[in-house]
Gaussian input, Z-matrix of N, CA and C with variables (Angstrom, degrees):
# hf/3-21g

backbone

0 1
 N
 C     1     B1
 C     2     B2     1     A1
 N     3     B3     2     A2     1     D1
 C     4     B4     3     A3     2     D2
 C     5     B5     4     A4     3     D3
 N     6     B6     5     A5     4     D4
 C     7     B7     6     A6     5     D5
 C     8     B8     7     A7     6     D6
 N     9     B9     8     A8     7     D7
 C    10    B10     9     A9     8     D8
 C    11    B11    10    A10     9     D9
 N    12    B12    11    A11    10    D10
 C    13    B13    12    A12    11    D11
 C    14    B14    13    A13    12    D12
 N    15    B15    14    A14    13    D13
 C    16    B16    15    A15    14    D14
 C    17    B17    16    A16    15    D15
 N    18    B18    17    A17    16    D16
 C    19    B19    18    A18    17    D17
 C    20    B20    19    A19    18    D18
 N    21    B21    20    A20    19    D19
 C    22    B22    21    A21    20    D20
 C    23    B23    22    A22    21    D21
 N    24    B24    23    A23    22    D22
 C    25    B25    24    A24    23    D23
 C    26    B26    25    A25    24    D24
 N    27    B27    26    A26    25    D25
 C    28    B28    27    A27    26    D26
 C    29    B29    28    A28    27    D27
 N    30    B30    29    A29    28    D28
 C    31    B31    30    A30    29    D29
 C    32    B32    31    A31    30    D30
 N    33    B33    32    A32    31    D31
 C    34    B34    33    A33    32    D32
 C    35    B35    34    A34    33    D33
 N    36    B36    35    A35    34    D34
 C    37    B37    36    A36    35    D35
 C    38    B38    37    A37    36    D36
 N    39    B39    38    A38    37    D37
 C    40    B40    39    A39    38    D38
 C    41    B41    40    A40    39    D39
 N    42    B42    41    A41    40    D40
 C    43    B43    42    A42    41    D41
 C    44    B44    43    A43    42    D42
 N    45    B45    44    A44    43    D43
 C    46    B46    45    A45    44    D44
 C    47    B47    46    A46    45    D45
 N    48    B48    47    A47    46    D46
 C    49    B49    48    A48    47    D47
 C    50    B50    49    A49    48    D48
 N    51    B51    50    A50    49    D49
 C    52    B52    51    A51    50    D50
 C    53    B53    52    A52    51    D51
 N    54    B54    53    A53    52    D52
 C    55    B55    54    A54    53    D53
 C    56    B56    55    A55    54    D54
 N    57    B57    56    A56    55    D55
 C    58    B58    57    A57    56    D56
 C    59    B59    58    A58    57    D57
 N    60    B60    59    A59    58    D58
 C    61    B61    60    A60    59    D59
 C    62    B62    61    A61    60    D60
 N    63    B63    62    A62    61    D61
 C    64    B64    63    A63    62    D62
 C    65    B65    64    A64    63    D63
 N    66    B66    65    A65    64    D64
 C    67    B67    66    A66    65    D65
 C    68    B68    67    A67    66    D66
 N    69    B69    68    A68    67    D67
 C    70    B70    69    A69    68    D68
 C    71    B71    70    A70    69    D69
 N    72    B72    71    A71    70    D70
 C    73    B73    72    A72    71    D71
 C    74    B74    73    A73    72    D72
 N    75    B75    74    A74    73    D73
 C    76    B76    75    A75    74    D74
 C    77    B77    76    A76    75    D75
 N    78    B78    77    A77    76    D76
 C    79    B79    78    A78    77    D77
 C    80    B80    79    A79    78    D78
 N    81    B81    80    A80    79    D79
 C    82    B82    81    A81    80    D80
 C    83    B83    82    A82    81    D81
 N    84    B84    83    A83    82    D82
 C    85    B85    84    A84    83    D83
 C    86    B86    85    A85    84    D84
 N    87    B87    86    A86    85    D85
 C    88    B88    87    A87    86    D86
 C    89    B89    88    A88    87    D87
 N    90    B90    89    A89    88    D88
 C    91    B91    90    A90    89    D89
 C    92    B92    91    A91    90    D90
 N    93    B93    92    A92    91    D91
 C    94    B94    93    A93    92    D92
 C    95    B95    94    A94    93    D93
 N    96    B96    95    A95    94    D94
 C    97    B97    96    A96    95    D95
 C    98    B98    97    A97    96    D96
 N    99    B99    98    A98    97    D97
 C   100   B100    99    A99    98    D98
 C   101   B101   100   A100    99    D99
 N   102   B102   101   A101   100   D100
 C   103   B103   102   A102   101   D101
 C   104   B104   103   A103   102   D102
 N   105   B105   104   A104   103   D103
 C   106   B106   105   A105   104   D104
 C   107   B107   106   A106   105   D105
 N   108   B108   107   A107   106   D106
 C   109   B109   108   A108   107   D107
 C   110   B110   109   A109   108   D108
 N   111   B111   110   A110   109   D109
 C   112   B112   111   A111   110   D110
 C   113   B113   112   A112   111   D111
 N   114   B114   113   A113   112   D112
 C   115   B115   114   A114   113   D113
 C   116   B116   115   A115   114   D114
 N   117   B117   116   A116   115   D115
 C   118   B118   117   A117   116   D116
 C   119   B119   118   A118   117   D117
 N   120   B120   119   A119   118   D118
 C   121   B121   120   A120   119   D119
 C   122   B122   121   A121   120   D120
 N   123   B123   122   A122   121   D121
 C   124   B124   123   A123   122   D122
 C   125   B125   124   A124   123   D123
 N   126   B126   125   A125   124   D124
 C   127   B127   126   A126   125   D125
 C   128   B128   127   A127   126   D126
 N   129   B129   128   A128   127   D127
 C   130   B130   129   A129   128   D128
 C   131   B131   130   A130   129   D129
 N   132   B132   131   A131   130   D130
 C   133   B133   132   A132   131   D131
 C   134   B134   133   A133   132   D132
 N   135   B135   134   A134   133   D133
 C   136   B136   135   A135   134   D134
 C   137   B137   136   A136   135   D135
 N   138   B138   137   A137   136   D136
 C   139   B139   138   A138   137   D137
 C   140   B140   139   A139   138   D138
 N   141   B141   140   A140   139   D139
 C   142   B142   141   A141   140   D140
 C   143   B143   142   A142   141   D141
 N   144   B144   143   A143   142   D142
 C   145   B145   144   A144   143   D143
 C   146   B146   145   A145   144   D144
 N   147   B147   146   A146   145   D145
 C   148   B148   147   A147   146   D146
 C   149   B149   148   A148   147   D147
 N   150   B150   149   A149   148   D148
 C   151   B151   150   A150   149   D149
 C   152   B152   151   A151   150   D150
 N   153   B153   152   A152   151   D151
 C   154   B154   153   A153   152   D152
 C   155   B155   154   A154   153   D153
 N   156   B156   155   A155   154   D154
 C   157   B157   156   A156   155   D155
 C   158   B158   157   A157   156   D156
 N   159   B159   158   A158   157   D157
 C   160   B160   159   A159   158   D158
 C   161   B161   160   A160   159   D159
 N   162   B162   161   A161   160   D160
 C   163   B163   162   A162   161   D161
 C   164   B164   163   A163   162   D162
 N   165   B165   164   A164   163   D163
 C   166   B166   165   A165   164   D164
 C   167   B167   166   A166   165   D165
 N   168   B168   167   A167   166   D166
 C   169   B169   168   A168   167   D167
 C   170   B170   169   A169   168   D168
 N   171   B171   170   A170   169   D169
 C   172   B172   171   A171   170   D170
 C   173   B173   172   A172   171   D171
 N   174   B174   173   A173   172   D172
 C   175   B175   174   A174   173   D173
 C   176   B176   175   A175   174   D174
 N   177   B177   176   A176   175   D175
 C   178   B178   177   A177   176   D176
 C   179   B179   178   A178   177   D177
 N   180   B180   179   A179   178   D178
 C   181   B181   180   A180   179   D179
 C   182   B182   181   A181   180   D180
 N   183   B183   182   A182   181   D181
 C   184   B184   183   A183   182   D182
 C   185   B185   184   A184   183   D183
 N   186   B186   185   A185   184   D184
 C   187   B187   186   A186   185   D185
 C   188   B188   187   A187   186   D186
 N   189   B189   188   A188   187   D187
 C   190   B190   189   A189   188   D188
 C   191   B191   190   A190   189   D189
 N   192   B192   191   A191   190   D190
 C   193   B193   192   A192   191   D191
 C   194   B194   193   A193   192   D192
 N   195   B195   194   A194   193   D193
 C   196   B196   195   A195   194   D194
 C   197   B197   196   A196   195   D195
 N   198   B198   197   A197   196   D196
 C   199   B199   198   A198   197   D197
 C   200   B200   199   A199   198   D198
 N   201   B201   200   A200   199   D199
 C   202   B202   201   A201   200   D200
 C   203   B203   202   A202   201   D201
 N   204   B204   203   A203   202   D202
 C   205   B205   204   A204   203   D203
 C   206   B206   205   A205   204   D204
 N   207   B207   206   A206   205   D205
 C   208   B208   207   A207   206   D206
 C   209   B209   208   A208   207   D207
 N   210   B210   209   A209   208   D208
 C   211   B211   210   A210   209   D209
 C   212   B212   211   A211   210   D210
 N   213   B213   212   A212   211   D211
 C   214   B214   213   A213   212   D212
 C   215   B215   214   A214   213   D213
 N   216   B216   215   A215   214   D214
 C   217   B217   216   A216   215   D215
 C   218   B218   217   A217   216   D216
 N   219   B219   218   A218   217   D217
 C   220   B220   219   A219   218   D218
 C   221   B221   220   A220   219   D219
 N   222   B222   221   A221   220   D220
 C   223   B223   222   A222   221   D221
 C   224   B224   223   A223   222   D222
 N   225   B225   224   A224   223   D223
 C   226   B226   225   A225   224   D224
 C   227   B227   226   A226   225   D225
 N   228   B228   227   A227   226   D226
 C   229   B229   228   A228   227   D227
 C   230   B230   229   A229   228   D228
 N   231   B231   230   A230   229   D229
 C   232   B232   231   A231   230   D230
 C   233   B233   232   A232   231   D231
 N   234   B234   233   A233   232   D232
 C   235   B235   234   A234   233   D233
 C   236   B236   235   A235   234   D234
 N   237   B237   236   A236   235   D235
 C   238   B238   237   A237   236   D236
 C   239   B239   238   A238   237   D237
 N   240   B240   239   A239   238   D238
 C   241   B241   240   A240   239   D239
 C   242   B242   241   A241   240   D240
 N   243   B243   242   A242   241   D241
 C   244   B244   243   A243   242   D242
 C   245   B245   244   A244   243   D243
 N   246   B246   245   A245   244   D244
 C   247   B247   246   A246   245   D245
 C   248   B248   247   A247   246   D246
 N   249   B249   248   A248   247   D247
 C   250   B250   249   A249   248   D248
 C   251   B251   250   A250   249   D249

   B1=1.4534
   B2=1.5262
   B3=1.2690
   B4=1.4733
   B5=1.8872
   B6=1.2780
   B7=1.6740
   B8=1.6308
   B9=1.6684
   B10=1.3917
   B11=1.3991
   B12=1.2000
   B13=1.9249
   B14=1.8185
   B15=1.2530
   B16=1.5946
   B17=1.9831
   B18=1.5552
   B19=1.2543
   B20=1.7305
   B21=1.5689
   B22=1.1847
   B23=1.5825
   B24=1.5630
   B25=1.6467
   B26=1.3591
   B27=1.1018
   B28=1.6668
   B29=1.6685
   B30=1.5036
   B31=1.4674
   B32=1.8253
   B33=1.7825
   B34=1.7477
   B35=1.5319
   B36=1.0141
   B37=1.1572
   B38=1.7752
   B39=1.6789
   B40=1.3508
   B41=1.7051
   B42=1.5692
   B43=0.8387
   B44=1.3121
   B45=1.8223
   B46=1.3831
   B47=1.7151
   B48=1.6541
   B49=1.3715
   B50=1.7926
   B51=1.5218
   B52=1.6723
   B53=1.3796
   B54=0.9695
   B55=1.7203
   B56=1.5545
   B57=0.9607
   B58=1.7479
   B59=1.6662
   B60=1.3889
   B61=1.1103
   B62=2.0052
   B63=1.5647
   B64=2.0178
   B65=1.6383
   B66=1.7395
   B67=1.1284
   B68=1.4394
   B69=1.5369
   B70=1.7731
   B71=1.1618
   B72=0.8144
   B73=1.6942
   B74=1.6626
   B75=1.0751
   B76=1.4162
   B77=1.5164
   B78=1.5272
   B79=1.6894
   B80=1.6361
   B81=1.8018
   B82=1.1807
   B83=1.2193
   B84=1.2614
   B85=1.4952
   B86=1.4087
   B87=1.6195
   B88=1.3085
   B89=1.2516
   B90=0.9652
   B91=1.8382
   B92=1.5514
   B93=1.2901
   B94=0.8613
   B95=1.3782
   B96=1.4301
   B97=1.4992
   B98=1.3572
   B99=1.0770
   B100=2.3715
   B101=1.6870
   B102=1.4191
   B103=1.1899
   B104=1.7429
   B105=1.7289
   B106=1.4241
   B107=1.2688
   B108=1.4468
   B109=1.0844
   B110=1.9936
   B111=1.7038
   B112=1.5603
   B113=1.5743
   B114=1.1732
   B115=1.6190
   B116=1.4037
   B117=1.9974
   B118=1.4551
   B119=1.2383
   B120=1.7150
   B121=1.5437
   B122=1.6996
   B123=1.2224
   B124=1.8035
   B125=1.4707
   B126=0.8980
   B127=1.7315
   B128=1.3127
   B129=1.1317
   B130=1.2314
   B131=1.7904
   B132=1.4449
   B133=1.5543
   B134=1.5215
   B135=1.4934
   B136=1.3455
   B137=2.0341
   B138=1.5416
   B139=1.2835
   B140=1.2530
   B141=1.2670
   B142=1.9186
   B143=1.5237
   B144=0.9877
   B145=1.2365
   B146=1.4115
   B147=1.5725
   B148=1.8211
   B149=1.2461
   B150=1.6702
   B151=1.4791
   B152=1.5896
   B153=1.6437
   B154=1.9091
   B155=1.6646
   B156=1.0719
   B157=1.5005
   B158=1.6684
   B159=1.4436
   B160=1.2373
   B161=1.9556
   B162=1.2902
   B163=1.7171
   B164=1.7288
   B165=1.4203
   B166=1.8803
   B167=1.7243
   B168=0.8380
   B169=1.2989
   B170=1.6733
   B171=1.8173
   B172=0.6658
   B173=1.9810
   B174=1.4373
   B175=1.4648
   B176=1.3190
   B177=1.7778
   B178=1.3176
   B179=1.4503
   B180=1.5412
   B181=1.4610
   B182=1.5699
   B183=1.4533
   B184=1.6615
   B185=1.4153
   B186=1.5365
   B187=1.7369
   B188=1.7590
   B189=0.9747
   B190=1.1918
   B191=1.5475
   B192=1.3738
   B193=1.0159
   B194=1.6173
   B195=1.2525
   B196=1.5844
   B197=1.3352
   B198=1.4727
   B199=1.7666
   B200=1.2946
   B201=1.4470
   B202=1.3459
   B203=1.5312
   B204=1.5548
   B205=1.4624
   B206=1.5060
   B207=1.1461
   B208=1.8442
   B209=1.0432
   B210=1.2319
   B211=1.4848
   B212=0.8754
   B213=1.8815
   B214=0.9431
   B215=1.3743
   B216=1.9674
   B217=1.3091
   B218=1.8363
   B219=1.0878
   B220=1.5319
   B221=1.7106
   B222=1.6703
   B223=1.3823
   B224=1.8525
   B225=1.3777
   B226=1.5994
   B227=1.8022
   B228=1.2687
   B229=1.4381
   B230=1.6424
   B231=1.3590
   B232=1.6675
   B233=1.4878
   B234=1.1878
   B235=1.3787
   B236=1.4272
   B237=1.1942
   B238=1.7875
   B239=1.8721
   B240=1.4461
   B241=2.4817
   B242=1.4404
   B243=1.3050
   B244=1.6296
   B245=1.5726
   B246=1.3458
   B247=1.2213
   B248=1.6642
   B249=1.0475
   B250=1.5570
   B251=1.6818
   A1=107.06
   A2=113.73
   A3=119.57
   A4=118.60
   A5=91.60
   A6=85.40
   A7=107.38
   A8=87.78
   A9=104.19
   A10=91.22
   A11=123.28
   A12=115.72
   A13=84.81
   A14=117.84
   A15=106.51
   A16=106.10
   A17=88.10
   A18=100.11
   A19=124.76
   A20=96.67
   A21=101.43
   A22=122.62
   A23=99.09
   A24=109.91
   A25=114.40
   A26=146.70
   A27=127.37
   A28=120.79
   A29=111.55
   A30=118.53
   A31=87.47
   A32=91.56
   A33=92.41
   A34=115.01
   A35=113.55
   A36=129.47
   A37=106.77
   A38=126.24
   A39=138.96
   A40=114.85
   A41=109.63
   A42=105.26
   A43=112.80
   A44=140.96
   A45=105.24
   A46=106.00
   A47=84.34
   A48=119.20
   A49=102.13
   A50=110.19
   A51=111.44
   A52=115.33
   A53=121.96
   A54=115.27
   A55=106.43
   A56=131.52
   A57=125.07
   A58=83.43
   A59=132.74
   A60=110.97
   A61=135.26
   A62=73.77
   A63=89.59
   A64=99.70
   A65=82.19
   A66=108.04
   A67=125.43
   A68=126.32
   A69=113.36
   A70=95.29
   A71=146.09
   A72=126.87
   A73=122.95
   A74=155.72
   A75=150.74
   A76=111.09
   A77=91.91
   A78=116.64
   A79=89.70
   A80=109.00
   A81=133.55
   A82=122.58
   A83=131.56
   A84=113.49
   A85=118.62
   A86=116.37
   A87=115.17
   A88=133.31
   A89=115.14
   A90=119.86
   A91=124.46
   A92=127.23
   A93=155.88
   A94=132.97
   A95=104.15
   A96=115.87
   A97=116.06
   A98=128.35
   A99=129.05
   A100=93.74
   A101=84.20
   A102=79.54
   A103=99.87
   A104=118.37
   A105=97.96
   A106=94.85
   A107=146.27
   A108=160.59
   A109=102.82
   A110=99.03
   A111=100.09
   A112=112.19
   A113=112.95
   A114=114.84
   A115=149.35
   A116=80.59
   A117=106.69
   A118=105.84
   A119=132.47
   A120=121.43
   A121=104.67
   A122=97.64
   A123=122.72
   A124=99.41
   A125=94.86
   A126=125.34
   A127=112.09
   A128=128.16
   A129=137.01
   A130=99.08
   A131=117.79
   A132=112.79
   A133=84.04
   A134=105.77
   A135=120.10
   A136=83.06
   A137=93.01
   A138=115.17
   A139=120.03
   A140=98.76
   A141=105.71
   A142=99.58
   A143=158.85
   A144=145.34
   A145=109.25
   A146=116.86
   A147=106.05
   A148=94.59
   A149=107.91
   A150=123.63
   A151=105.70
   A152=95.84
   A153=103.54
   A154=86.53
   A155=146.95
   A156=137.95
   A157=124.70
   A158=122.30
   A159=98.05
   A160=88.65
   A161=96.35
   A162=121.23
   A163=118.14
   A164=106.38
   A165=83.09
   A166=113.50
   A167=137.76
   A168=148.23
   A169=116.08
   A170=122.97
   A171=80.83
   A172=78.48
   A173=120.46
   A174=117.00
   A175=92.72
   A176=104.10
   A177=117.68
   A178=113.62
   A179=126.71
   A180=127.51
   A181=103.99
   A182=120.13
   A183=109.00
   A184=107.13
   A185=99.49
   A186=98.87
   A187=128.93
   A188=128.43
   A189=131.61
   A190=106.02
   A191=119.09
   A192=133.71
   A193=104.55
   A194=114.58
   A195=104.62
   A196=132.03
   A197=117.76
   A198=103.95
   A199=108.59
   A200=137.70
   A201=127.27
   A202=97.59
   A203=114.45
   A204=116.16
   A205=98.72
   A206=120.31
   A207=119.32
   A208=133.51
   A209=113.54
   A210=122.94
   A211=121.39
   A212=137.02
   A213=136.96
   A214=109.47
   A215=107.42
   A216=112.96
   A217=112.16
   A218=108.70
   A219=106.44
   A220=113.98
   A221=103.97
   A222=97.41
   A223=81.07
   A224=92.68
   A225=94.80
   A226=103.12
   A227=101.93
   A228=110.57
   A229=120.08
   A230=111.97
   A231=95.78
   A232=111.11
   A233=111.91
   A234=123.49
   A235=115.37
   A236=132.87
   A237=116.34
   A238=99.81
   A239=75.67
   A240=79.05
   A241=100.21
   A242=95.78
   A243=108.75
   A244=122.13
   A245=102.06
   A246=126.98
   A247=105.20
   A248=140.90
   A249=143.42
   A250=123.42
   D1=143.78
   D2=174.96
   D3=-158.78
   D4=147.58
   D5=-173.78
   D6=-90.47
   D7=155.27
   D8=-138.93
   D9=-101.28
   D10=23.04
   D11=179.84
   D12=-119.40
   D13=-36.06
   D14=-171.99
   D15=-153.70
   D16=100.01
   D17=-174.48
   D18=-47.43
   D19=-33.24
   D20=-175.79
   D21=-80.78
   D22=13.07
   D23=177.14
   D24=-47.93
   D25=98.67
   D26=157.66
   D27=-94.29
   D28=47.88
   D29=-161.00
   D30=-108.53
   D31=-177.73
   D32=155.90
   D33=-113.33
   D34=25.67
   D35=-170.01
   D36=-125.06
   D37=107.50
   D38=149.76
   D39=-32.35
   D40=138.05
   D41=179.93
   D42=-96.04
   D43=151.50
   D44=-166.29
   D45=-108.12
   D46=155.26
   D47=-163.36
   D48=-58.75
   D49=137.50
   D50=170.49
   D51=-9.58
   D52=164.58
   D53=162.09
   D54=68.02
   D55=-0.67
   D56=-154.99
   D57=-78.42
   D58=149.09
   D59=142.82
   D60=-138.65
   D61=23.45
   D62=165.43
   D63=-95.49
   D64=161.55
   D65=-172.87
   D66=-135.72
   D67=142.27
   D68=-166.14
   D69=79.90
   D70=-20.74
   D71=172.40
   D72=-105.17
   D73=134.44
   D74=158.32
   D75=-112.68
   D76=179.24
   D77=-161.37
   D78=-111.94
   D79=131.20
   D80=166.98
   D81=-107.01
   D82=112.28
   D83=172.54
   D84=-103.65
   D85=136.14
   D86=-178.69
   D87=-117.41
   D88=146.11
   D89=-174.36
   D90=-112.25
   D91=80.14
   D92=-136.43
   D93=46.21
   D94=59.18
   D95=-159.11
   D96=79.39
   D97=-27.90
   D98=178.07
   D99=-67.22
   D100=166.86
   D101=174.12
   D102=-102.41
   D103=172.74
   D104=-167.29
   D105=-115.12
   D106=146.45
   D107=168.91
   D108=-75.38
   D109=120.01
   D110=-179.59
   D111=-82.69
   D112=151.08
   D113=-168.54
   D114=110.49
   D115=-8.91
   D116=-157.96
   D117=-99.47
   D118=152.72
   D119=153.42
   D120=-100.92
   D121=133.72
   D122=-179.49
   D123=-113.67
   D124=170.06
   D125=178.33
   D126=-137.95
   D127=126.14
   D128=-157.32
   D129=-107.72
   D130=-80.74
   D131=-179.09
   D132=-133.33
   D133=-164.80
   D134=176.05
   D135=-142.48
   D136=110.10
   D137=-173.42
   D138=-99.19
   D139=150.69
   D140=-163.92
   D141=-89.92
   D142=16.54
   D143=-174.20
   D144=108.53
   D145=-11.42
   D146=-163.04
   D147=-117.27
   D148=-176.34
   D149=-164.41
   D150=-75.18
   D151=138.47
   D152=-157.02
   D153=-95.97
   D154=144.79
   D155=123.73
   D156=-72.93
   D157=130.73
   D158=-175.36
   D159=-134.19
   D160=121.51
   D161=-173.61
   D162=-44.21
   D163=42.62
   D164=-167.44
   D165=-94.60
   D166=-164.21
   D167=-151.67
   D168=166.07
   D169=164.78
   D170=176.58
   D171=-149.44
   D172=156.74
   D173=179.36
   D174=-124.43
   D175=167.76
   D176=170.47
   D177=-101.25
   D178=133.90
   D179=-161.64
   D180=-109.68
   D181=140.00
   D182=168.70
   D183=-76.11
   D184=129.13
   D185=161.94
   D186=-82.11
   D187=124.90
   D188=-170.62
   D189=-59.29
   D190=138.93
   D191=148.48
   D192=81.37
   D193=1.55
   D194=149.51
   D195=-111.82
   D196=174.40
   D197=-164.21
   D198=-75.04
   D199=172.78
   D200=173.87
   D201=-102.69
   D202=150.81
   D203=170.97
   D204=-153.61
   D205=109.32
   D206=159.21
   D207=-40.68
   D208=150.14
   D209=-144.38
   D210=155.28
   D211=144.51
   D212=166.28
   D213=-57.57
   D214=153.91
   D215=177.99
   D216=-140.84
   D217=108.87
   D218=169.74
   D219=-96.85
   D220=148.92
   D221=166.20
   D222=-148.27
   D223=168.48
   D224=-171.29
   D225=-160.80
   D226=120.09
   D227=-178.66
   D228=-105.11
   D229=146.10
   D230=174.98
   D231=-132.93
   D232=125.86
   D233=-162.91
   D234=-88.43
   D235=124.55
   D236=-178.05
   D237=-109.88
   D238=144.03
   D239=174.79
   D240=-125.60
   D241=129.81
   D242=143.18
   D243=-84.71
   D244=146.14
   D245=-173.91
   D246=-108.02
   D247=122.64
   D248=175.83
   D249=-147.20

């Protein structure tokens, strides 16, 4: 999985998408409640042939040390699977 505004993210925190326009706050995505670190390859199960569910979600985190200002906020991740 990796975020899709700046590949080279290795945070848990999305970077936000064009247009975003809050501030002090970011986008977390989580995997079974953790938060997930972008950049990473995971393994989810080792699946028998049937339909996988995989738990993600996603919250908004305060960022330290900048001002807060409202606003819409996008972050957007894209996940790739192998099949084996």
């Amino acid at each position: 999985i990796h975020d899709a505004n700046d590949r080279s993210n290795a945070t848990d925190v999305l970077v936000p998408a064009a247009g975003s326009e809050a501030q002090g706050v970011g986008l977390q995505v989580l995997h079974s409640g953790a938060p997930l670190m972008m950049g990473r390859v995971w393994a989810h199960t080792d699946s028998t042939g049937a339909a996988e569910d995989i738990p993600f979600s996603a919250r908004y985190i305060r960022q330290a040390g900048q001002p807060l200002k409202a606003g819409a906020i996008v972050g957007e991740a894209v996940m790739m699977a192998d099949y084996y």
